[in-house]
C-alpha positions in Angstrom: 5.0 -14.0 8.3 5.0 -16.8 5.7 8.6 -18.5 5.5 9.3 -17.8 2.3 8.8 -13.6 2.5 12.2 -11.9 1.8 11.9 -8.9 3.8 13.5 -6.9 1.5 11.2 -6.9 -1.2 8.3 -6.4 1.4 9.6 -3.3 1.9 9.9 -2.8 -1.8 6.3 -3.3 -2.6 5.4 -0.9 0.5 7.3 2.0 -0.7 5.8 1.4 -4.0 2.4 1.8 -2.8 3.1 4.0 -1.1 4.7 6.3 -4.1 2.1 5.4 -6.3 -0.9 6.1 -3.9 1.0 9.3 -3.2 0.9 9.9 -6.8 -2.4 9.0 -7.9 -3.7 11.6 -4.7 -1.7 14.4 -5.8 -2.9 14.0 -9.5 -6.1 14.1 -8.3 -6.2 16.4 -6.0 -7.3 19.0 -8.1 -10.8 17.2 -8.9 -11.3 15.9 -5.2 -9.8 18.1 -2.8 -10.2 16.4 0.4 -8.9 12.9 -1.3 -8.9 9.6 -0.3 -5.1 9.1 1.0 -5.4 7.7 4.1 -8.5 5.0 3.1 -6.7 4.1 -0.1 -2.9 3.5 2.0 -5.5 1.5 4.3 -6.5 -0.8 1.3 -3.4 -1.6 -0.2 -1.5 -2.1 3.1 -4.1 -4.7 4.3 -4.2 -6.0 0.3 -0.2 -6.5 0.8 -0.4 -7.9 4.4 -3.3 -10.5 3.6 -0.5 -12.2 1.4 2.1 -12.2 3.5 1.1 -13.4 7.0 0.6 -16.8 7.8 -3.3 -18.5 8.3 -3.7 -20.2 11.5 
């Protein structure tokens, strides 16, 4: 990780997506049944990570 990360608000922004994915699938579960959860959890993690690990 990138030296000047606080882990703390990693965490932060994780749970965050993670609320507000949760959110946005359960409003729209309705509409699209099988939803998009898991891909859309995927995206943002990887989004999050991209900017926190170093680059070789």
């Amino acid at each position: 990780m990138r030296e000047d990360v606080i882990p703390q608000q990693v965490g932060n922004v994780l749970r965050d997506i993670y609320l507000g994915t949760l959110y946005r699938w359960f409003r729209e579960a309705e509409n699209e049944p099988e939803g998009r959860l898991e891909q859309e959890l995927m995206q943002a993690s990887e989004l999050l990570l991209n900017g926190i690990v170093t680059r070789p």
